[in-house]
Each structure stands twice: as C-alpha cells, then as structure tokens.
C-alpha positions, -999 to +999 in steps of 0.1 A: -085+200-313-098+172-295-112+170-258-082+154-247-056+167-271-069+202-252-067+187-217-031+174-226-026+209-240-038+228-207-018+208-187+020+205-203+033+227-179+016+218-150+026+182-148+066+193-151+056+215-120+042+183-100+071+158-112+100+184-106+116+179-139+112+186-176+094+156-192+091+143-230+060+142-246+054+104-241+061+105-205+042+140-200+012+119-218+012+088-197+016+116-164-016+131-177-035+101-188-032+090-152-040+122-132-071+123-152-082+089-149-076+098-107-097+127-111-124+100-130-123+072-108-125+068-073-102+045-056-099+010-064-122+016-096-117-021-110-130-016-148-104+014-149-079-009-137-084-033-158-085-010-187-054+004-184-038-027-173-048-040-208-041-009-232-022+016-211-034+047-197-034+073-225-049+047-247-075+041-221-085+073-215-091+075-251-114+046-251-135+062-216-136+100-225-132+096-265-155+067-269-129+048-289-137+007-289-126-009-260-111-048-263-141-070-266-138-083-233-143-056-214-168-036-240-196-047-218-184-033-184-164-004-200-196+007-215-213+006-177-181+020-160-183+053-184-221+062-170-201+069-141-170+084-149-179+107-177-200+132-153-162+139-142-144+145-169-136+185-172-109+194-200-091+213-170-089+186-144-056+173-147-037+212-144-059+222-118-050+191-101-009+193-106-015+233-097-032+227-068-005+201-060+025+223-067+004+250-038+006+224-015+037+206-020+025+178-029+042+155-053+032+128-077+043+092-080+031+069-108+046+035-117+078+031-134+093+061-109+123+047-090+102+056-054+073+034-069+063+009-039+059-024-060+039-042-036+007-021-043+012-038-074+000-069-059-037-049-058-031-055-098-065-046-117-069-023-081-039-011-075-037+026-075-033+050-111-008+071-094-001+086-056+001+122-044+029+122-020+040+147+011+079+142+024+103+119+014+086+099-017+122+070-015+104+060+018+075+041-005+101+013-006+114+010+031+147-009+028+144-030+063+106-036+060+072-020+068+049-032+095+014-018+092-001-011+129-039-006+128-066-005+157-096+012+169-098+054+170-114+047+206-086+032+221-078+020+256-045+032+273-038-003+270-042-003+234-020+029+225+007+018+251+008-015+235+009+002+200+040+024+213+059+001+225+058-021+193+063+010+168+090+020+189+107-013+191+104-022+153+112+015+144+147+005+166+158-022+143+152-006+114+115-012+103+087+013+089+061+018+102+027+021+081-011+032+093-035+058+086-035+088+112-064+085+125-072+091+166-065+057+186-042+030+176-030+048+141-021+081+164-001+063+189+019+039+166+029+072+144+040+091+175+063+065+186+078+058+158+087+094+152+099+096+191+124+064+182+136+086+157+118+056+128+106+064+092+068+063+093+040+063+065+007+078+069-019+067+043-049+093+039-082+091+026-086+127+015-059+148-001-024+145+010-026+181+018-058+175+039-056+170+076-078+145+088-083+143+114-077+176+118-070+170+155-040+155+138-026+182+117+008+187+135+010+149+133+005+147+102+025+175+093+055+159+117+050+131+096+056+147+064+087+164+077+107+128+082+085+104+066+057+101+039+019+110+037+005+091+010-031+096-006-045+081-037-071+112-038-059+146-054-050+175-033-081+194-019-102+156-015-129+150+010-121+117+031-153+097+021-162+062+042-157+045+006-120+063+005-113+053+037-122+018+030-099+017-001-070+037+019-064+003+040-058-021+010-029+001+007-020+001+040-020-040+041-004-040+004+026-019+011+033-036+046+051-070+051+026-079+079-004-061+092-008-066+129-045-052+146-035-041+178-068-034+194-103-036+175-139-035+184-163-063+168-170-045+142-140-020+137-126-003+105-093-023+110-109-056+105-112-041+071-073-036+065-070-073+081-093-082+057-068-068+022-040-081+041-053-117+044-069-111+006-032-101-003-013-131+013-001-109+041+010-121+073-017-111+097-010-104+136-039-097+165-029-085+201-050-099+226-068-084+254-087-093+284-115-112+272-141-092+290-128-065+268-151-050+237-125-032+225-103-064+215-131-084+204-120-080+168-084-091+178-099-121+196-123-125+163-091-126+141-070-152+159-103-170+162-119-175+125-092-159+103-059-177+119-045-145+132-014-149+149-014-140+183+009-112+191+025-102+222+059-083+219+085-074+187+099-104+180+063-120+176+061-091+147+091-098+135+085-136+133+053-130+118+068-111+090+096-132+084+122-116+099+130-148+121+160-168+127+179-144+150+185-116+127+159-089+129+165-076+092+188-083+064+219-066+065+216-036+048+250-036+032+242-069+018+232-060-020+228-099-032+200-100-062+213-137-065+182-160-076+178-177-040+170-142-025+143-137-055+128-170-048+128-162-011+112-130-015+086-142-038+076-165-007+047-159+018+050-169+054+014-176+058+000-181+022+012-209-001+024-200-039+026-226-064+054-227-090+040-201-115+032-176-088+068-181-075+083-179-110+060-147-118+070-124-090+105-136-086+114-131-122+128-161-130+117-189-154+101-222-139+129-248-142+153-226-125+127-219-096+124-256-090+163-257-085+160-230-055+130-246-041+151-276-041+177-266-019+159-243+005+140-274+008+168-291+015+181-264+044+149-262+059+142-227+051+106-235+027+084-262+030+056-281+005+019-280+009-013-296-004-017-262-028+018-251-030+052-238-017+057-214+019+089-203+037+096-214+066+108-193+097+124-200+129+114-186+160+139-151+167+163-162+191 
C-alpha cells in the first residue's frame, strides 16, 4: 500500500466524523486530499494553489507527496515548493486533524459545499484549500451583505465607540459583520453586533478552537454560539504573524467593503486594506483628529490609496453599493434574472472589462453587452478608460 493510499485508509472514518455525514469514496478522497494539503501548506501557499487549481486536489497531492510529474509549467516551482512541504507530510495527518476537529466541534467546509463563501474564490490560485468552521457554517454567505470592520488592537475610546456604533447600525438593517477578534477595533465591532442581535464572523489565525486572544475567549466563544469563527489553520494551530497576515485577505475577500476604522501608521489593518484594494473591494477609512497617531493610517488611506472617507452607516452602505435609498435588497426578492448577474459582477470602485464581467456573472459576452447597454441607459453603470463600474446614488 502506498503512502497515500494508507493516509486515505487511516482517515475514512474520520473525515465522515468532521463532515457530519457518510461520504462516497470520491468525495471522501477530494475531503482528504484537501485536509492534507492544509496540514502541508501554510496559508495562502501559491504553488499549492496553483497546483490544485490545475489538476485537482487528490491528483495534486499525488504529484507533491508521490513525486508523480507535475504539468510542465509548474515542474520548476512544484519541484521548489516540495523542499518545503514534504518535511510535513505524516501518513496520519489528515485523521488526527478531523479527530481533533470532531473534539472540538469544529467543522469542515471545502468548495463545492452549499455554505462555501464564493468570494474567497476571488483569492483564486490563494484562495483557501478548505476552512475549519465553529457555529453556524450557512453564515459564510450572509444573505444582506458583510462589512469587514478592522482597526488598531490599541484603540482609542473614540475608535471603539465609532466601531460600535457602525456594527450596530449595519447589523440593524441586516448586514454581517466580518473582522478578526483581536483587542481594539475587531473587539468592539463584534460586541456590538452581537448586542444588536447581528450575525457576525470572526476570522482566526490559529485554530478555530483556539482563543486568541485569549482575553477574548468568551467572545469568541459568544461568537460561535450565533455566528461563525472561521480559521484556515487546523484545530490545535499557533496564530503565527505570517497567519495572521494571510487571515485578513480573507477578511477583505469575504466582505463587500472593508472600512479601517482607526489605524496607526503602520498598523496590521493597512494590511487587510491592502487585499481589499488588491481584490477590487470597496475600501472605507474613518477619520480622526489629525493630531491623532492612532488614525494616521486612516488619513494615509484616504490620502494615497483613494480611501473613502467615512463618517456614519449610510457612508458604509454607499461605499458598498447598497445606495439609492434601499439599505439591502429585499430579501424575499429571489430574481437570478441576467441584469442582477451583471450587476453583481460589477465593482463600485474597480472597473471590469467585458470578459471579467462575462466570467463572474456567468453569462456569454454578447448577452453581457445587452445589460450593460441598458443599465447604461438608466444610469445605474457607467464606462471608463479600462472598463465598465456601477454606479450608485447617494442613500437618501
């Protein structure tokens, strides 16, 4: 028996333990292809990405553990990449993971599964192998939206009442709201939007099952109760600062807009605004007083990286494109009708030309044109030098 034929072996039960439900061979083998290429890589791991992306994970993981030939393209860096993932590989990995999962009630999510969130996608050769998950898993796709609300761990009272308020307001009409639980800005916005009675997601850099801080374990744990904690780390992980930096490009991936609501010059949330702007996502700074160190990163944003300047809800909800009066789409209307696809395949900020459009909305060129055409026409999109935006009013 092979290495991995005895890892998949060791593991069969395991990963129907983790995933809650009996699973067929093919699906049990694309579970376990991806837990062990988790327990291989670290986060964001771009050659593994890119691997898989091309051949799938099982395939891949025959390629990096069996020393199968990889596609001729990526020989070169596959060859580099498995000097550093081999020294990881342990038969028993992927059911010690799922076991120490199941211990902890921790979940697992890989692509395909119907609580997937699709925008990580947008990472695409970076986007995660799979996420360990702690609550309510559905919340990954937050029906009305998901702001992400980032800032400094030493906050001002300004900062964390500024962060409250918004989190509570947004959480109010509906929104989700998305950080990463740390002290300061992250710790306020999650309070408030659990005091509002809002869905919140917590983003960690160590296991889902690991407090950290651990001054924020009844947070966290609160958090888990009505809402999701997310890591991309196994259970039992050590947050690491190159973990931490890879937890905020999901942060800015999963969010419609990422808004820094207080940050230092050189602050950890410049790094989220940093994926978000990367991404194409909106991007949002609240100023301060400009004496203030502790909001010159905001005042950095708005000044080199076109940050818009935030000051209440609505400005959120503008920034996002939740404009023209109504705060969110109804949530009883169920259209899928191709102007909605088009729409949704828009950025507010970042301009898309026609096979970006046509890509993410699902829909063939030609008929792309035809919706661009007529939302031109009603002034909800608008053509640049580089492609097409939408367009959104000012909330009313």
């Amino acid at each position: 028996m092979s290495a991995l034929s005895h890892s998949f072996a060791l593991a069969r039960d395991a990963l129907e333990g983790v995933r809650g439900l009996p699973l067929g061979d093919d699906d049990a083998r694309e579970v376990w292809a991806r837990v062990a290429w988790n327990l291989l890589t670290e986060p964001g791991d771009g050659s593994a990405g890119c691997l898989i992306a091309e051949v799938g994970a099982p395939h891949g993981l025959e390629i990096a553990v069996g020393g199968g030939p990889a596609p001729a393209h990526l020989a070169e860096d596959i060859a580099r990449a498995r000097e550093r993932w081999m020294p990881r590989w342990r038969p028993e990995g992927a059911r010690d993971a799922c076991v120490a999962a199941v211990r902890a009630g921790v979940q697992l999510v890989v692509p395909g599964d119907a609580s997937w969130p699709a925008p990580v996608d947008d990472l695409q050769g970076h986007r995660p192998v799979c996420l360990w998950v702690r609550g309510n898993a559905r919340l990954l796709q937050p029906s009305s939206g998901a702001v992400a609300l980032v800032g400094a761990r030493a906050a001002t009272s300004y900062g964390e009442h500024v962060a409250g308020e918004l989190a509570a307001e947004l959480c109010r009409t509906g929104a989700s709201i998305v950080s990463g639980a740390a002290y300061g800005i992250d710790g306020a916005a999650h309070r408030a939007a659990l005091a509002a009675g809002g869905t919140t997601i917590a983003f960690l850099a160590g296991g889902a099952d690991r407090a950290y801080p651990a001054g924020h374990s009844r947070l966290i744990d609160r958090i888990a109760a009505t809402g999701v904690v997310v890591s991309e780390t196994p259970s039992g992980a050590a947050p690491t600062k190159w973990r931490f930096l890879q937890r905020n490009r999901l942060i800015a991936a999963l969010s419609d807009a990422t808004v820094v609501v207080e940050a230092g010059w050189r602050s950890g949330s410049l790094n989220t605004a940093g994926h978000a702007a990367a991404l194409g996502r909106p991007l949002g700074a609240v100023p301060g007083p400009i004496t203030s160190t502790a909001s010159a990163g905001c005042h950095r944003l708005m000044r080199e990286y076109d940050a818009r300047c935030i000051t209440s809800s609505d400005d959120v909800r503008e920034l996002a494109g939740w404009g023209d009066g109504a705060l969110f789409p109804d949530p009883m209307d169920d259209r899928t009708d191709r102007t909605t696809r088009v729409i949704d395949a828009l950025s507010v900020r970042t301009e898309k030309d026609l096979a970006q459009i046509a890509r993410s909305s699902g829909l063939a060129p030609a008929e792309v044109e035809v919706e661009l055409g007529l939302l031109a026409l009603a002034g909800g999109v608008e053509r640049g030098s580089r492609g097409w935006r939408r367009v959104v009013s000012r909330a009313r």
